[in-house]
C-alpha positions, 0 to 999 in steps of 0.5 A: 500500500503506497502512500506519501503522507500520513498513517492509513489505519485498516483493518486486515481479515485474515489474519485478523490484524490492525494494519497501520502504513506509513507515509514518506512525510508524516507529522504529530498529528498524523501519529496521534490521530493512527494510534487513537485510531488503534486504541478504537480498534482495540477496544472494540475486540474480544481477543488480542490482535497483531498490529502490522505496522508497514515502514516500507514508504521509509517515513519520518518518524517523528521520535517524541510523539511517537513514543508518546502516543504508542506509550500512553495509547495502545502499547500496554492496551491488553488486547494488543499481541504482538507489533510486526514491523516490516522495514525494507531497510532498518529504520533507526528511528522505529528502532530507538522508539521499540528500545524505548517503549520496551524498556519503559513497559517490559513488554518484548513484543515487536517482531520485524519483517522484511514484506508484509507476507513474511509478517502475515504467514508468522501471525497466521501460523500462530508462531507469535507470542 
């Protein structure tokens, strides 16, 4: 999924998953606006769900919003199993942002991909934690 500015925040079947794509330019808003957007979405289901969050686009990452918005928003939301990050090159901010947010919560649950597909076969096989 192509995008250039913003986070797009949908819904995935099968598996059942959040998926979260970024755009090249993102701003604080945009963050704020995705994670609120998956609290909603994690409120609303009955089991924990995957969130597959696409970096593919190789976004600007705002660092303090959003460790900020995750942390206070769907980070520690007991619905939420596992982050599957795909990243067609390391992105040093996301992982500065999961170092944080893991040692902040003690949560060790982000897994990283290559494609969606390698992230998708992983949750639907049930090797996730």
């Amino acid at each position: 999924m192509q995008t250039e500015t913003g986070i797009q925040v949908d819904w995935l079947d099968e598996p059942q998953c959040i998926r979260m794509v970024w755009g090249h330019r993102v701003d604080e808003r945009d963050v704020k606006l995705a994670f609120t957007e998956i609290q909603t979405l994690l409120n609303g289901v009955l089991e924990p769900r995957c969130v597959l969050v696409d970096l593919t686009n190789e976004p600007n990452m705002p660092l303090s919003a959003t460790v900020h918005n995750a942390l206070m928003g769907p980070y520690r939301h007991p619905k939420l199993r596992n982050w599957l990050i795909i990243e067609s090159k390391p992105n040093r901010v996301a992982h500065v942002v999961e170092k944080f947010l893991s040692g902040a919560t003690g949560r060790q649950n982000v897994l990283w991909f290559k494609s969606e597909d390698e992230a998708l076969t992983a949750a639907s096989q049930g090797v996730l934690s």
